[in-house]
Legacy VTK file of the C-alpha trace (Angstrom):
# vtk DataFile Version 3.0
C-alpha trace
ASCII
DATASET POLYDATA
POINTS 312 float
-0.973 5.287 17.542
-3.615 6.750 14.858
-7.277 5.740 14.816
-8.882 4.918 11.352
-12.712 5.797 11.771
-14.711 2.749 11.117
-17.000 2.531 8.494
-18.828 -0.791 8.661
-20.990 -0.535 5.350
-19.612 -3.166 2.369
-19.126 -1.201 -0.503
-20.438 -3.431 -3.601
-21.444 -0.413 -6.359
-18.475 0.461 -8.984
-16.729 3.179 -9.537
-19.362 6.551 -8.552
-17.595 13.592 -12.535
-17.339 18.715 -15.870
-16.649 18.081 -12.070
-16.041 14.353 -11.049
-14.891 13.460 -7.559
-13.184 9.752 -7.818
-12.999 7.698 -3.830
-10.356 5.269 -3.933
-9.711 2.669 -1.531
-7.170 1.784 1.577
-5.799 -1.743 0.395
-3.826 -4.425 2.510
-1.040 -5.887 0.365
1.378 -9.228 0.423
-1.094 -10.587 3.070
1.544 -12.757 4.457
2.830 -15.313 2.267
1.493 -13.045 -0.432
4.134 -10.712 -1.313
4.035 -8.521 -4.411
1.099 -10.965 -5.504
-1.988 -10.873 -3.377
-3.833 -7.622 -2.339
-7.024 -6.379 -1.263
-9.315 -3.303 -1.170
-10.510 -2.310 2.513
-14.099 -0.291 2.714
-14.452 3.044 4.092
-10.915 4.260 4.156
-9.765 6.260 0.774
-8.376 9.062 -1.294
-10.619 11.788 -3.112
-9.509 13.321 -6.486
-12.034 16.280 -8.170
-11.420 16.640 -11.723
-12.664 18.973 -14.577
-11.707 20.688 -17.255
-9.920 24.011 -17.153
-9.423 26.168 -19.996
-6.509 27.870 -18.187
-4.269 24.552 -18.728
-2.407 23.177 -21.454
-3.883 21.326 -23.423
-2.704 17.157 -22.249
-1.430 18.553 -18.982
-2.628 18.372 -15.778
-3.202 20.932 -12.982
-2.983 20.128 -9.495
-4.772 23.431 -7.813
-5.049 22.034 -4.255
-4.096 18.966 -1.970
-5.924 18.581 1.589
-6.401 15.900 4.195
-3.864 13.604 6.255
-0.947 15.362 4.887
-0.664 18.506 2.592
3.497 18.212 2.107
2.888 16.132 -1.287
4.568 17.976 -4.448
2.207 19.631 -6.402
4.146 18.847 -9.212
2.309 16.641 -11.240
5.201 14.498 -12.851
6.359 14.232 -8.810
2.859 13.282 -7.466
0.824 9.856 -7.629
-2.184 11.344 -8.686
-0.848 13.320 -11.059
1.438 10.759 -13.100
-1.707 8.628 -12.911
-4.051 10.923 -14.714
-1.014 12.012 -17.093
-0.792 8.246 -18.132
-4.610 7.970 -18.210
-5.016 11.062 -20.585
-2.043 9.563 -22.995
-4.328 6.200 -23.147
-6.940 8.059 -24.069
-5.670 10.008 -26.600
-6.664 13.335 -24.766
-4.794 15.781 -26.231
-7.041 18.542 -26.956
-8.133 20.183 -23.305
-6.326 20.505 -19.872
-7.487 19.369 -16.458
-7.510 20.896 -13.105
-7.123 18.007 -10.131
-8.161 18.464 -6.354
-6.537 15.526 -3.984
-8.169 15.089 -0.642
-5.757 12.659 1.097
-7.765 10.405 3.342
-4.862 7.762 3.977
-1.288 8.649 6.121
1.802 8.496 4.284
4.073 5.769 4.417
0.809 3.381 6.575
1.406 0.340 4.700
-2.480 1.132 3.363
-1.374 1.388 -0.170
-1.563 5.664 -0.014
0.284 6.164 -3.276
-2.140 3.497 -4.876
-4.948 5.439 -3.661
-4.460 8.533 -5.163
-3.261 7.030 -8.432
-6.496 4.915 -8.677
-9.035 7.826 -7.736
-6.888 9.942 -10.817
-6.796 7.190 -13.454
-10.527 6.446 -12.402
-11.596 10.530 -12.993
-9.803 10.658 -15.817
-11.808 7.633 -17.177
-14.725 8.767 -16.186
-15.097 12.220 -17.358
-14.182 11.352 -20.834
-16.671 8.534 -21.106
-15.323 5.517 -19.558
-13.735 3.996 -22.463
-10.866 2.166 -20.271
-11.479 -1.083 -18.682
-10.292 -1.389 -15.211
-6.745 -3.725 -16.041
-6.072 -0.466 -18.521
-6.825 1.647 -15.165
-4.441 -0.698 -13.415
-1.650 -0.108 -15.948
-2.053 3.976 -15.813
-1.595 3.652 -12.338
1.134 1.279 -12.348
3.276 3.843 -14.078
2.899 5.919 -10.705
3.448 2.757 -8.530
6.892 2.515 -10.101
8.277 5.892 -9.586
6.949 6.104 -5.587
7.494 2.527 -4.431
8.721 0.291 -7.045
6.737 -1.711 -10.106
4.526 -3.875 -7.863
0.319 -3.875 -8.805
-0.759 -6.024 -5.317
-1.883 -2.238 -4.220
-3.445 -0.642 -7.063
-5.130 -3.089 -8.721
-7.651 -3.852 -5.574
-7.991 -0.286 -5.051
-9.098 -0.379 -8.660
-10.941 -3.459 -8.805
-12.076 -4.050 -5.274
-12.031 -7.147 -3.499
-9.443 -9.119 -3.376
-6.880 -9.439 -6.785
-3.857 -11.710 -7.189
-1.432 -10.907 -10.058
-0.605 -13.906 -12.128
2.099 -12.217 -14.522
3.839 -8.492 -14.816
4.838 -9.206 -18.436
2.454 -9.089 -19.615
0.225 -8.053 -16.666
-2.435 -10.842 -16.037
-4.707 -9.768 -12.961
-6.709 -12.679 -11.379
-9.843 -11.229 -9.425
-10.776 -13.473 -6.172
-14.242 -13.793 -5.525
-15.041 -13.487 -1.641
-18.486 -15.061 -1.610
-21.648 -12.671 -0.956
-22.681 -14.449 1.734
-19.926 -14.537 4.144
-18.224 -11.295 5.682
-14.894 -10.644 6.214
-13.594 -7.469 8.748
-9.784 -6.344 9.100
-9.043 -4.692 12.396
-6.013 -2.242 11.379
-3.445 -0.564 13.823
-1.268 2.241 12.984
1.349 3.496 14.825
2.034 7.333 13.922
5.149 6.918 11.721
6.076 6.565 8.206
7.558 3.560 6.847
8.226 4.251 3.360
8.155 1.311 0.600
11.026 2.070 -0.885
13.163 1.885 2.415
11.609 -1.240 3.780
11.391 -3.153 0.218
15.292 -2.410 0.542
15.609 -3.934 3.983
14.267 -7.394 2.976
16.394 -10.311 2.193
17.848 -11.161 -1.396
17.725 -14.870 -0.524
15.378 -16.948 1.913
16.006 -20.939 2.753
14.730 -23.861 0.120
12.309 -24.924 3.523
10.428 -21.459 4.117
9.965 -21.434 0.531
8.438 -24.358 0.153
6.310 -23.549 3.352
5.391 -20.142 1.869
4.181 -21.751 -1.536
2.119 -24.196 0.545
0.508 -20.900 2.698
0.316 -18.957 -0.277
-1.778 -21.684 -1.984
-4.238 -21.547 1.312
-4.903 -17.703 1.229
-6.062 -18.150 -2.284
-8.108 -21.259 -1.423
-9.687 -19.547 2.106
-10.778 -16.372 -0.188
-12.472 -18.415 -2.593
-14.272 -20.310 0.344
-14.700 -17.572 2.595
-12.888 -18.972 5.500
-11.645 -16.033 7.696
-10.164 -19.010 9.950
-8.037 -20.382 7.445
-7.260 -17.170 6.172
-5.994 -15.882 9.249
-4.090 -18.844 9.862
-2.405 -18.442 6.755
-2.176 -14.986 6.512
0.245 -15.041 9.668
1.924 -18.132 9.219
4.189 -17.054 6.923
8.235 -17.284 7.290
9.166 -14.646 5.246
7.004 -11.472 6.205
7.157 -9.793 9.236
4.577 -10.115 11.395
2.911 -9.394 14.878
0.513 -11.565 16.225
-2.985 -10.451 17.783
-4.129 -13.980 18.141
-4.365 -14.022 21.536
-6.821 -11.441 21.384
-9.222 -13.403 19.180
-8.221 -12.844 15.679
-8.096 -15.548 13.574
-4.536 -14.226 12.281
-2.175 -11.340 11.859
0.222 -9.866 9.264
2.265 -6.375 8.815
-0.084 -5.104 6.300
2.409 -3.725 2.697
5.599 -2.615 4.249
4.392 -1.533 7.119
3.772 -0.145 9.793
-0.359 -0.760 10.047
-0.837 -4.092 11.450
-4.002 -6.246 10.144
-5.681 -8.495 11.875
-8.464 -10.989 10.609
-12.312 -11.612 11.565
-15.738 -12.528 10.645
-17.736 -9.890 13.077
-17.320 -6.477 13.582
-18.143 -7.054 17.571
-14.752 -9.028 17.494
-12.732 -6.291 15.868
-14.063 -3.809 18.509
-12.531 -6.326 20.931
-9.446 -7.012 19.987
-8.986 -2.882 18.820
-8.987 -2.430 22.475
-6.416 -5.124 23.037
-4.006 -3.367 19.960
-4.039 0.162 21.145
-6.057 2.193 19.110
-7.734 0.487 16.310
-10.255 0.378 13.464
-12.468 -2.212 12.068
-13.046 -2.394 7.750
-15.256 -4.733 5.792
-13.316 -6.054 2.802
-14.380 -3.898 -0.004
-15.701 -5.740 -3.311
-15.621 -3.306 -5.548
-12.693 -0.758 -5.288
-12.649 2.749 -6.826
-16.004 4.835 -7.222
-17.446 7.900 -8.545
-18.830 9.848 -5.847
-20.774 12.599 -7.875
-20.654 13.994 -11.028
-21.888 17.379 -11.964
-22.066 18.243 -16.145
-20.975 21.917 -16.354
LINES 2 313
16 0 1 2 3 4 5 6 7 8 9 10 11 12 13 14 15
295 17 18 19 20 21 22 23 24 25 26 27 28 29 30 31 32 33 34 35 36 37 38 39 40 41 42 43 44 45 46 47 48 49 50 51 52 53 54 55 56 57 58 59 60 61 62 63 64 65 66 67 68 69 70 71 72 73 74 75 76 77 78 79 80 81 82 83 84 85 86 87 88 89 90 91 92 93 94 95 96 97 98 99 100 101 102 103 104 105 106 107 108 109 110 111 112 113 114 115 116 117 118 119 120 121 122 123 124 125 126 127 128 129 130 131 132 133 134 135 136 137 138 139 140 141 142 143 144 145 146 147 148 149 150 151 152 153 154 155 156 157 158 159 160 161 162 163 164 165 166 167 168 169 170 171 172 173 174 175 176 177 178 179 180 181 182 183 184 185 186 187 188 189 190 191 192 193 194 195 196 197 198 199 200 201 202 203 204 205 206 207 208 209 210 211 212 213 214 215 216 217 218 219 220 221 222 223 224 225 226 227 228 229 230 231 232 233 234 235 236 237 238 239 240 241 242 243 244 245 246 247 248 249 250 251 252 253 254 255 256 257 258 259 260 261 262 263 264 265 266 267 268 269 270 271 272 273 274 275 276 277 278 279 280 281 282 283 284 285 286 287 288 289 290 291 292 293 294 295 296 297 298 299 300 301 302 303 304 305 306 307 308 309 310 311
């Protein structure tokens, strides 16, 4: 099993570059009855992208000089990488056709987690790109950049990158055209995930495959009905009925942690993290030690930031 370093500060600035470095969230998708719809952006777990401006590329191309962190075997092809098809798409929004960029990946997320990695490194690109030439993109532009990534790694599905974008939690209304709904945890109430990762991959592609084509009339009716209480617990802040919901689902698999204490329990993406819900960090410390090796994360409300940004 892997341990995820806790980091128990809420992150509630915005996005924080010619160097930028661009911090992208960890995000727990489908939450349950939530597949492909409802996502959200966990604090202190991310990807780093630097960015500037090198004279030695193309001009409209992209660079990518170095990739460090959880895993280094990533191509360093930039039409084959996340981050790199992300800033690509970014640039092309922009109009950018006039200097090249270097990129630096710093890969603070496992492969294949269930943690939305991909999403992560496409978010803290399309973010740097953004940023260094003025910020003219607003985040659902961001969210479409990074999309383009999203469908060539794991399939056309925004329930990752848009709350690594965005923060908080984000359910997508429509694909076609894309209509993002943001969910507004309130201020004063906290929310903690307690996460569990066993030390394998469990690519999207491959378990998106595995699902059923069909499911029964009844546990889709009963998956609606859950579906509808996620959204209403987020907008209240109940972590109870949020758990509950989260890990009552028919459809999802999922592996319970309740008798530990949480208030539920879902496969987090495709796999293989598990995520388990609370309203106190003291709890998550608890019920880690019940799950093997374990982290506790504050739901993050804001999603991608800039980190520091030197003018050369």
């Amino acid at each position: 099993m892997q341990s995820l370093r806790p980091n128990p500060r809420l992150r509630r600035a915005g996005a924080r570059f010619h160097l930028r470095r661009d911090f992208r969230s960890a995000t727990v998708a489908n939450l349950g009855p939530g597949f492909d719809f409802l996502g959200c952006a966990v604090d202190g777990l991310g990807d780093h992208v630097t960015l500037r401006v090198d004279p030695s590329v193309r001009a409209g191309e992209v660079l990518i000089s170095e990739i460090t962190g959880t895993t280094t075997k990533l191509s360093t092809n930039p039409l084959r990488n996340c981050a790199g098809i992300a800033a690509i798409a970014t640039m092309k929004m922009l109009g950018i056709r006039s200097v090249g960029l270097s990129l630096d990946l710093h890969k603070g997320l496992p492969l294949g987690s269930g943690l939305g990695s991909s999403a992560a490194s496409a978010a803290a690109a399309a973010v740097a790109v953004n940023e260094i030439f003025g910020r003219k993109l607003v985040r659902e532009e961001l969210v479409l950049a990074g999309l383009e990534s999203e469908a060539k790694v794991s399939g056309y599905h925004a329930d990752n990158i848009a709350p690594a974008i965005m923060g908080g939690f984000v359910l997508i209304r429509n694909y076609e055209p894309l209509d993002l709904k943001p969910l507004r945890f309130p201020e004063d109430k906290e929310l903690f995930f307690v996460l569990v990762s066993p030390e394998f991959e469990a690519p999207t592609k491959k378990m998106r495959a595995a699902l059923p084509t069909e499911i029964p009339m009844v546990h889709h009716v009963w998956n609606s009905s859950q579906a509808a209480a996620l959204v209403a617990a987020v907008l209240e802040g109940d972590a109870v009925m949020l758990g509950k919901a989260l890990s009552s689902d028919k459809v999802a698999v999922k592996k319970a942690a309740l008798e530990a204490g949480a208030f539920g329990c879902t496969i987090s993406g495709a796999g293989p993290t598990a995520v388990a819900v609370i309203d106190a960090a003291e709890k998550g410390e608890e019920i880690g030690e019940r799950m093997s090796v374990a982290c506790v994360k504050k739901l993050d409300k804001v999603g991608a930031r800039l980190v520091s940004s030197v003018s050369r």
